[in-house]
C-alpha positions as semicolon CSV with decimal commas, in nm:
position;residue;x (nm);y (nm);z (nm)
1;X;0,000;0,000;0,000
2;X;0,150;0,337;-0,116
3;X;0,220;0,601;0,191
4;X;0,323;0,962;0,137
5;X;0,637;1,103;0,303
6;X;0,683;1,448;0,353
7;X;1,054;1,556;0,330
8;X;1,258;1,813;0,449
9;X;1,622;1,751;0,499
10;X;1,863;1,509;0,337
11;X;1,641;1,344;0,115
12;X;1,498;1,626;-0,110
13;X;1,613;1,634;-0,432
14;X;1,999;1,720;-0,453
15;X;2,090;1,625;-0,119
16;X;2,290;1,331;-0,004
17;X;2,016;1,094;0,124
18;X;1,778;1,141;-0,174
19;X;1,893;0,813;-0,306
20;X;1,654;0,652;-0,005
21;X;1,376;0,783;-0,175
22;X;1,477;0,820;-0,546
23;X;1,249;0,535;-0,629
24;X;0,926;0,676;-0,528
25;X;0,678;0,922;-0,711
26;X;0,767;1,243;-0,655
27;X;0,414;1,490;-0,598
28;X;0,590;1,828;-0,613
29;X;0,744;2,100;-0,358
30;X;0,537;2,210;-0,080
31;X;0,441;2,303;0,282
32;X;0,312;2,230;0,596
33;X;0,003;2,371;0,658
34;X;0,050;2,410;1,040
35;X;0,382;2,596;1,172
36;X;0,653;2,404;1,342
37;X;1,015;2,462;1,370
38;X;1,342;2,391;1,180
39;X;1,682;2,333;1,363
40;X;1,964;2,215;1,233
41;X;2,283;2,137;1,273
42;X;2,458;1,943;0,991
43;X;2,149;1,792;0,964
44;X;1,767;1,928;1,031
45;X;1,517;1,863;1,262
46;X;1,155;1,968;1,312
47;X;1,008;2,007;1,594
48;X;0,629;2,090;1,707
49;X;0,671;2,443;1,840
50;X;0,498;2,653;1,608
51;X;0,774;2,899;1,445
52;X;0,706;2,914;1,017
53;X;0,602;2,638;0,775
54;X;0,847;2,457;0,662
55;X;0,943;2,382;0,317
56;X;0,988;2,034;0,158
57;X;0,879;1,801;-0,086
58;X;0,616;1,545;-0,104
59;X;0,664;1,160;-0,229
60;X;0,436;0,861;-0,274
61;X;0,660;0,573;-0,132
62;X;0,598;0,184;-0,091
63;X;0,616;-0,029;0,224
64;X;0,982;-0,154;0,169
65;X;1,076;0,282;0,097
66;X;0,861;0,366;0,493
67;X;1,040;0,074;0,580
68;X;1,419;0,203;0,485
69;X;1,312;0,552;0,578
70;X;1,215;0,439;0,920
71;X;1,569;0,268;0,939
72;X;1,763;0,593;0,806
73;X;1,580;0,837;1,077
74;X;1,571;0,612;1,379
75;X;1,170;0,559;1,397
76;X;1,006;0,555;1,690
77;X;1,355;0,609;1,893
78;X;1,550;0,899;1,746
79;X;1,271;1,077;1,502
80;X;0,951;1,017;1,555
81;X;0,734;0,980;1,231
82;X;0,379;1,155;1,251
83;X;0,072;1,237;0,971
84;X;0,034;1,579;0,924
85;X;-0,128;1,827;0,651
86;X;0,103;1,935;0,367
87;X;-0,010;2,130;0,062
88;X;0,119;2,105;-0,209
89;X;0,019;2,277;-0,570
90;X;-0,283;2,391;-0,392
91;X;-0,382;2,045;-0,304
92;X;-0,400;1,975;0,104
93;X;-0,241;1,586;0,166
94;X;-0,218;1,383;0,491
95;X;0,182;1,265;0,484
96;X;0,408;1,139;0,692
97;X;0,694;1,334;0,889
98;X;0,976;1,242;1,074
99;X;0,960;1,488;1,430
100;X;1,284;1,520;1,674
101;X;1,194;1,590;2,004
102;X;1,417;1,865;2,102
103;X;1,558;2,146;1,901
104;X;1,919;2,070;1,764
105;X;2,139;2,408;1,644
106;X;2,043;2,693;1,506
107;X;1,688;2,747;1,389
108;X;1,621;2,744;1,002
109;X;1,388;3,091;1,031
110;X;1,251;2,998;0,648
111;X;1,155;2,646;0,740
112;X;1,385;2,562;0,415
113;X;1,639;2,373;0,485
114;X;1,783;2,403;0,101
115;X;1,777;2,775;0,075
């Protein structure tokens, strides 16, 4: 059964984990409709306190891709992965992110981890 997986680190297009997810259907750039915040150090991380959107991009992935992406972030013990509402080309979608629980670094003040 096909999942989607919102993205907003090292596995957007470009970056050095995209090959994790290079197999699935990419849906386009978007955002998350509610606010959180972006940290990062080498690395982002999103947390739930409300800050900006943040900026990422939005994939239809398999069981075996969840499965590998669960494996890359840690899930359930170092990211936590949660549904939340993205939208993307206008279009609101219920997809999967991967939440830290703490702040890590600096905070990403676009929510764009890219730019």
């Amino acid at each position: 059964m096909a999942e989607l997986v919102f993205t907003y680190g090292t596995l957007r297009k470009d970056s050095w984990n995209h090959d994790f997810i290079s197999d699935a259907k990419y849906i386009g750039k978007g955002k998350t409709v509610n606010k959180y915040t972006m940290s990062k150090m080498s690395i982002p991380y999103v947390t739930k306190e409300p800050t900006t959107r943040i900026t990422g991009e939005l994939y239809e992935v398999t069981d075996f891709i969840l499965n590998r992406l669960d494996g890359l972030e840690g899930h359930p013990q170092w990211y936590r992965r949660e549904t939340i509402p993205v939208e993307v080309n206008g279009t609101v979608h219920d997809a999967w992110l991967y939440f830290y629980p703490t702040n890590q670094g600096s905070i990403v003040e676009s929510g764009d981890f890219l730019n």
